[in-house]
DRENZA-760973 format. One line per field, with one value per residue (C-alpha): residue in three letters; x, y, z. Coordinates in Angstrom, 1 decimal. Example, Ala and Ser with C-alpha at 12.3 -4.5 7.8 and 13.67 -1.06 7.14 Angstrom:
// residues 2
resn	(ala	ser) .
x	(12.3	13.7) .
y	(-4.5	-1.1) .
z	(7.8	7.1) .
This chain:
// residues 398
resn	(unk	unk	unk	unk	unk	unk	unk	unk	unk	unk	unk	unk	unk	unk	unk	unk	unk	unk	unk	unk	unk	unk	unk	unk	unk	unk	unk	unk	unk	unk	unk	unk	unk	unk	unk	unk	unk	unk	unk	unk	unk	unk	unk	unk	unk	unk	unk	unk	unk	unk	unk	unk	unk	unk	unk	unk	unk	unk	unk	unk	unk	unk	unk	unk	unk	unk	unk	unk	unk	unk	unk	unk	unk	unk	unk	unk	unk	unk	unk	unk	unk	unk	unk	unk	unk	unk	unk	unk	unk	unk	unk	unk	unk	unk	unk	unk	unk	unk	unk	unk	unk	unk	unk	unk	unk	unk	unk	unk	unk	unk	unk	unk	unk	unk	unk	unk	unk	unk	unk	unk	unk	unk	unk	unk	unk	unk	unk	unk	unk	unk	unk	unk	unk	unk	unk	unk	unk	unk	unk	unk	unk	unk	unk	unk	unk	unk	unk	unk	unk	unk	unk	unk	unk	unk	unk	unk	unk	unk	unk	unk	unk	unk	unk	unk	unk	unk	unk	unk	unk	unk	unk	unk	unk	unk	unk	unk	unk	unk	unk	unk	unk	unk	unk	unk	unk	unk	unk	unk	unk	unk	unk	unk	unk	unk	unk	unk	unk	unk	unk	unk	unk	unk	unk	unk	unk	unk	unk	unk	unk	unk	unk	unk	unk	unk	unk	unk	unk	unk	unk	unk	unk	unk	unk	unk	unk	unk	unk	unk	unk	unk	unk	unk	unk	unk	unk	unk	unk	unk	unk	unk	unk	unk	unk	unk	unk	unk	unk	unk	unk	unk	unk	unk	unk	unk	unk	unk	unk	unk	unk	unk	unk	unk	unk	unk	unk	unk	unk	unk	unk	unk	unk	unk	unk	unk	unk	unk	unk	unk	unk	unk	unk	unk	unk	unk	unk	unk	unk	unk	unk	unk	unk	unk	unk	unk	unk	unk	unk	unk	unk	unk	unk	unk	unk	unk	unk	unk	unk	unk	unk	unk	unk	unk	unk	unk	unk	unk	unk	unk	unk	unk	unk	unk	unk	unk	unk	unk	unk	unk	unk	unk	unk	unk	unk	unk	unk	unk	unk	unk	unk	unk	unk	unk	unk	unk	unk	unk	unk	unk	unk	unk	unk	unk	unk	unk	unk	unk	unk	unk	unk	unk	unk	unk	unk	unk	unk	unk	unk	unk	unk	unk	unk	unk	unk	unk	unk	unk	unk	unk	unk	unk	unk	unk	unk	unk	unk	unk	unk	unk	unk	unk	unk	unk	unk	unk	unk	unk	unk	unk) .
x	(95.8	92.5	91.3	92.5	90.8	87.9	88.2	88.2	85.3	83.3	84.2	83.3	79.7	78.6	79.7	76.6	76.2	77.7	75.4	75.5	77.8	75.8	77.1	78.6	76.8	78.2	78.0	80.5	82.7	82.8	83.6	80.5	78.4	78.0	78.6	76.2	76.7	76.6	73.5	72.0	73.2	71.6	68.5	68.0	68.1	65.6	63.5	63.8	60.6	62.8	65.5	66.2	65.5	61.6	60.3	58.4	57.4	57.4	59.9	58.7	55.0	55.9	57.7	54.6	52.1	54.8	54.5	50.5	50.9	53.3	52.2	50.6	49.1	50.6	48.7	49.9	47.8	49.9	47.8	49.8	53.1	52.3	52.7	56.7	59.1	63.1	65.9	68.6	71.8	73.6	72.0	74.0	71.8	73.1	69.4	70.4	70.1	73.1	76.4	78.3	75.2	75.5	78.0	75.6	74.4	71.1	71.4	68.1	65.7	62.7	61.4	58.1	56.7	55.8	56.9	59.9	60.4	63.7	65.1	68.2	69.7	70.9	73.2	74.8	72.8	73.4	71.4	74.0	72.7	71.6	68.0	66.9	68.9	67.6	64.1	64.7	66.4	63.2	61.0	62.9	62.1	58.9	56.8	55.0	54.9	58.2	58.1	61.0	62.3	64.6	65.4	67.3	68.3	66.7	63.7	64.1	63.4	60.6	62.6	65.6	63.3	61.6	63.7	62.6	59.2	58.2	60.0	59.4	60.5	58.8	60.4	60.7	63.1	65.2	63.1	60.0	60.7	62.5	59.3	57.0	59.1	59.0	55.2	54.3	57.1	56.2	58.3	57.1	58.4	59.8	61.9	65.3	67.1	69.9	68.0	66.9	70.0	70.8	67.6	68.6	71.9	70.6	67.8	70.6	72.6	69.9	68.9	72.9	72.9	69.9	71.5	74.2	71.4	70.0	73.4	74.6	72.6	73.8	77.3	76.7	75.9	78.9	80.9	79.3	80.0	83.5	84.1	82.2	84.6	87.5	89.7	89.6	89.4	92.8	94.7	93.2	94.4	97.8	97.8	96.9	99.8	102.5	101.1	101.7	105.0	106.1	105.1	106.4	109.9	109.9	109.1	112.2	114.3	113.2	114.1	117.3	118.4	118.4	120.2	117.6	117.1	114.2	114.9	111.5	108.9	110.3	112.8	116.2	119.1	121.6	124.4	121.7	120.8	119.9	116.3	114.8	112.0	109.9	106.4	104.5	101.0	100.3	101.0	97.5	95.7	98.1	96.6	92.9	91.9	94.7	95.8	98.8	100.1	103.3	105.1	108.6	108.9	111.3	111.7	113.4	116.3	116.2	112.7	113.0	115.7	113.6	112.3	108.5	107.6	110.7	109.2	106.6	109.5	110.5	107.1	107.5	110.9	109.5	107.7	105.4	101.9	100.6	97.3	99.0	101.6	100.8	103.0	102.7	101.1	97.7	97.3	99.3	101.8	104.9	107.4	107.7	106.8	105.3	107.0	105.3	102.7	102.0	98.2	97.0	93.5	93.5	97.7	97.8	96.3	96.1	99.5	101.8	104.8	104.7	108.4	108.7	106.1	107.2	110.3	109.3	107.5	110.1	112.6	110.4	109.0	111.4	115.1	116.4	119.4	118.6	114.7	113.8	111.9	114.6	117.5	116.1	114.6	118.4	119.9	116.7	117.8	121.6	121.1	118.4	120.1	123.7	122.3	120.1	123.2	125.0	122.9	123.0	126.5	126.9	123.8	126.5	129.3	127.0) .
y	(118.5	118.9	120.5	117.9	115.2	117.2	117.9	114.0	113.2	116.0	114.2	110.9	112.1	113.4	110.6	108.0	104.9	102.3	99.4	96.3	93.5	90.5	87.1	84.6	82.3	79.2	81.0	83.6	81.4	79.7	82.6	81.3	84.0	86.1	82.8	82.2	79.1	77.8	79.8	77.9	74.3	75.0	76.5	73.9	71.0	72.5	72.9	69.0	67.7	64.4	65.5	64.2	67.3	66.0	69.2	68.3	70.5	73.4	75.7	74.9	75.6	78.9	79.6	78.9	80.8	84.5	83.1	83.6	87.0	88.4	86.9	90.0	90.3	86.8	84.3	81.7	78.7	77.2	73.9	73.0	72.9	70.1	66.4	65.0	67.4	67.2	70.0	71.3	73.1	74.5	72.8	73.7	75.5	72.7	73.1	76.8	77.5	79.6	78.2	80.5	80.6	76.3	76.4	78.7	77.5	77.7	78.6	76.3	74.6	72.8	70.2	68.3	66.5	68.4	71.8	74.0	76.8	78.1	80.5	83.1	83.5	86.9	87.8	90.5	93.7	93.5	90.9	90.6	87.0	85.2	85.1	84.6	81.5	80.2	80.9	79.2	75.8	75.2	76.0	73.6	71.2	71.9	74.6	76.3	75.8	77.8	80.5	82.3	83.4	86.0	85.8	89.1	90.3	93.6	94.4	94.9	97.2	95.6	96.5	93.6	91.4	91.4	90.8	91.9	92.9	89.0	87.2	87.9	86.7	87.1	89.0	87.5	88.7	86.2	87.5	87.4	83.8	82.7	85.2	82.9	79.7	80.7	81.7	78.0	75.8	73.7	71.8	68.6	65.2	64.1	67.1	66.3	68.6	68.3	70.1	72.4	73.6	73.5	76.2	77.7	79.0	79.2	82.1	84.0	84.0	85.7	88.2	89.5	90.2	92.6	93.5	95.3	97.0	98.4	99.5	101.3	104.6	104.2	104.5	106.7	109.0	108.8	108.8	112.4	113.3	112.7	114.5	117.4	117.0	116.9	118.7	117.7	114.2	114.8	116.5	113.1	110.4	112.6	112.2	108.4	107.7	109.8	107.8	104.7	104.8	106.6	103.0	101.2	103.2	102.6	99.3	98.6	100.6	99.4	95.9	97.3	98.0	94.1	93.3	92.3	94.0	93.9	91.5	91.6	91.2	89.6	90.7	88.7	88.7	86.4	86.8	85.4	82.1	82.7	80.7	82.6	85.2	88.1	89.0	91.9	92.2	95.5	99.7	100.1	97.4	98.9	102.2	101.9	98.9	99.9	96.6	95.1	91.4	89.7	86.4	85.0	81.5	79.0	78.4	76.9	73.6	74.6	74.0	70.6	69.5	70.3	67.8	69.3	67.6	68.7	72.6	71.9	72.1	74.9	76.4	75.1	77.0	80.7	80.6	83.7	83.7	86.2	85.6	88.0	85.3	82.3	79.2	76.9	76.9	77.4	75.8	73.1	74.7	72.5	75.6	77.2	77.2	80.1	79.7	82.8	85.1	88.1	89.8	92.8	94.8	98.4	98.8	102.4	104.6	108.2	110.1	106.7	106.6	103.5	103.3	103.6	100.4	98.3	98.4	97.7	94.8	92.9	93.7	91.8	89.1	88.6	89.9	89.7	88.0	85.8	85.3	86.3	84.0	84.6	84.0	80.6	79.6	79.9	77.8	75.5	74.7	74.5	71.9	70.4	69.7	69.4	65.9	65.2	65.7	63.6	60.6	60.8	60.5	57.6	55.5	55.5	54.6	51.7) .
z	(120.8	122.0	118.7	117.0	118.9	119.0	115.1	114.8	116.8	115.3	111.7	113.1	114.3	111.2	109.0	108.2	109.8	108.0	106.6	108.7	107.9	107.1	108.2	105.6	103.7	102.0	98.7	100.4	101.5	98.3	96.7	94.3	95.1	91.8	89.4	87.5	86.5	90.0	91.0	87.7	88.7	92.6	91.1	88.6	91.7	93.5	90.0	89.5	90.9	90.6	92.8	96.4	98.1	98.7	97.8	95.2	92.3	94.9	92.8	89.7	90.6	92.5	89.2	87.4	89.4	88.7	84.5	85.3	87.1	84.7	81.0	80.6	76.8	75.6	74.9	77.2	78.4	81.6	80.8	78.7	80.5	82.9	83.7	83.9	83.0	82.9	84.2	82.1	82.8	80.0	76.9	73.8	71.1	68.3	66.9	65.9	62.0	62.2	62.1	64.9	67.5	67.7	70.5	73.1	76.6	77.5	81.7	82.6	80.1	81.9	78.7	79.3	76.8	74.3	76.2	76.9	79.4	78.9	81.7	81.1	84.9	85.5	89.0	87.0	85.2	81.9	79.0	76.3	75.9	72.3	73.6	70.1	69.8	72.8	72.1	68.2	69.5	72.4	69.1	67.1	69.9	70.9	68.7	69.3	73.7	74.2	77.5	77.8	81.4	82.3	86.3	87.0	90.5	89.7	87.5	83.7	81.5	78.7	75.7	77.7	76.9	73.3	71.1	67.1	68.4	68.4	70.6	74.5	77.3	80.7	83.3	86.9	89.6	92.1	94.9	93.7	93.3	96.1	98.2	96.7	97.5	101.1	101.0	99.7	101.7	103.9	106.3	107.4	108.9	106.1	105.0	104.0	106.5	104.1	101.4	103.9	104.7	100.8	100.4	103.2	102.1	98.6	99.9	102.0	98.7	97.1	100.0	99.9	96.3	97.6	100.6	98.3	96.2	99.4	100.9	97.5	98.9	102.2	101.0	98.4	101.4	103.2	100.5	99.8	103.7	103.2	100.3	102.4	105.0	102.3	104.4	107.9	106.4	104.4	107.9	109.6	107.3	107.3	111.0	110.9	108.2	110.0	113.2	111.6	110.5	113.9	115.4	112.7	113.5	117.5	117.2	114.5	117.2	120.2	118.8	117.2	120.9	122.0	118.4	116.5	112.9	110.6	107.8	105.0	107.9	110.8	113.6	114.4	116.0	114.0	116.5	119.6	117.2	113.1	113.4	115.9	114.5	116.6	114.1	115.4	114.2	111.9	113.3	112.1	114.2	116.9	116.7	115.2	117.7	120.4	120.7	120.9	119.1	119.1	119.0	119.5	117.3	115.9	112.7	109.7	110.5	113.9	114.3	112.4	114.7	118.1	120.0	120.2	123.4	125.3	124.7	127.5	130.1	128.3	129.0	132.6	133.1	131.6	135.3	133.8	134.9	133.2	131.2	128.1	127.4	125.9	124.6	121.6	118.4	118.2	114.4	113.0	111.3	110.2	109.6	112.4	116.4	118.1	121.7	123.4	122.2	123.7	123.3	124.8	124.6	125.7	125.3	125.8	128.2	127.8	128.4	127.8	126.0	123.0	123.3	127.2	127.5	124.8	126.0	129.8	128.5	126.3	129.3	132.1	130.0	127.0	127.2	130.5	130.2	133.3	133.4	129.6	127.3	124.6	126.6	127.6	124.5	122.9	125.6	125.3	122.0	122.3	125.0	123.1	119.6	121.1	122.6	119.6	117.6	120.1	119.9	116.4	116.4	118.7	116.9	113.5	116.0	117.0) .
């Protein structure tokens, strides 16, 4: 067995580091994070010079400034595109002289007076966009001061963005522009922490979308060292997966032995009391963190009918003080009741038996037909709804 645990560690070591985790943004939690649509609507509030964010024209400037670096050969004087200015989300391309390309979204159009910057915003690679239509309803508006914008997460290629050797829009990458947002931001008194927060969460959005760029090599590499370790990688997982359902089977028949059979993924014993439930957390969390998660609950008309406030003398009479067990439900669940919980870091120690001490522990803490948590929960709840029923039945008498 040595070998083996030698063989594993030997793997281990040679595999890559994996890439750090980074922490969840709102975008994340959302599960916004690669919509464009909502990128477009946060990026166009922070373009507004009009908005409440008290910003000012800070985006749209910085977004100016990159249009200067980056206008290469085109004949482009920025003069021109100042003074009051409105945002756009999604304005239809009505203006279009074809028929089928009326219906398209512009993602941001910024329209001053006589003016029109329209931007395509990109999360994803590819530009399969109508950029001509855009670029033909601005001119429709405002010829000839159109700029056209494509804000990518990575850099183009040049050919993305001409389109018929004539039309061509300029090239300017989320980080660049959120770089040069932090570069000119200042925070002062009157900051609306609000919108800070806001641009806060809207940067870290940005930074994770480059995050994953920089990670792709990282994993490319240990998906490479796996595939080099093929073998001993295979005879592991095989090991893991037997291990697994080994646990998965003593568990099912250490229960089995106190009456209680697996029905989808709960334990019960329907002969002890049909609404009471054992749920043991996963063999693999068992195994790969070593820990061990259980709980013991009431559920379903039984758990209705309890009187919840009655339980803590139920607590009172377990008489366990042991900082694994814990009573009560720590969420507000109204379909069942966890009465104990049992959580244990570090289960095993070398050379124990899984059986031997799961066993020993459902023994001293939950089946004991005297002192066990089960055995008192059951009469708990005879006792319980016999005189709920009870005074029931004498109120109708009444």
């Amino acid at each position: 067995m040595l070998d083996f645990e030698r063989n594993i560690e030997e793997v281990a070591n040679r595999l890559p580091k994996l890439p750090s985790k980074a922490r969840k943004n709102m975008y994340d939690i959302l599960g916004v994070q690669r919509k464009e649509t909502v990128n477009s609507r946060i990026l166009a509030y922070f373009l507004d010079s009009d908005e409440e964010h008290r910003f000012g024209a800070l985006f749209f400037d910085c977004l100016k400034e990159l249009i200067e670096e980056k206008k290469q050969e085109r004949n482009l004087d920025l003069e021109n595109f100042s003074g009051n200015f409105r945002v756009i989300t999604e304005d239809q391309t009505f203006l279009s002289e074809e028929e089928n390309q009326k219906q398209k979204r512009i993602d941001i159009s910024i329209e001053g007076v006589n003016w029109c910057i329209v931007i395509e915003n990109k999360i994803d690679h590819k530009v399969n966009n109508p950029l001509e239509t855009y670029w033909k309803h601005a001119e429709a508006k405002f010829t000839p001061n159109v700029i056209g914008v494509i804000l990518s997460i990575q850099r183009l290629h040049t050919k993305d963005c001409i389109v018929n050797d004539v039309i061509k829009y300029i090239n300017i990458t989320h980080k660049e522009l959120i770089s040069k947002v932090q570069e000119r931001l200042i925070i002062g008194t009157r900051t609306n922490s609000t919108s800070l927060f806001y641009l806060k969460e809207y940067i870290k959005n940005i930074e994770s979308h480059y995050k994953s760029i920089i990670d792709e090599p990282k994993m490319n590499e240990i998906v490479n060292a796996i595939i080099k370790q093929g073998k001993n990688t295979k005879t592991i997982l095989e090991k893991f997966n037997k291990s697994v359902e080994f646990i998965d089977s003593q568990i099912i028949e250490v229960f089995e032995s106190y009456g209680f059979k697996k029905q989808g993924i709960w334990f019960r014993n329907i002969d002890l009391h049909p609404d009471i439930y054992f749920w043991v957390h996963d063999s693999r969390t068992i195994i790969l963190d070593n820990r061990l998660w259980f709980c013991f609950e009431t559920r379903n008309q039984t758990d209705k009918m309890l009187d919840k406030t009655k339980l803590k003398d139920l607590y009172r009479d377990f008489n366990i003080a042991d900082s694994k067990i814990t009573y009560g439900n720590s969420d507000n669940s109204k379909s069942r009741t966890h009465i104990a919980k049992y959580a244990e870091d570090n289960f095993l120690k070398e050379g124990e038996n899984f059986k031997e001490k799961f066993t020993e522990l459902l023994e001293i803490f939950f089946m004991n037909s005297e002192t066990g948590i089960v055995y008192k929960t059951v009469q708990h709840i005879k006792d319980n709804l016999k005189t709920l029923v009870n005074f029931h039945h004498n109120e109708k008498i009444q």
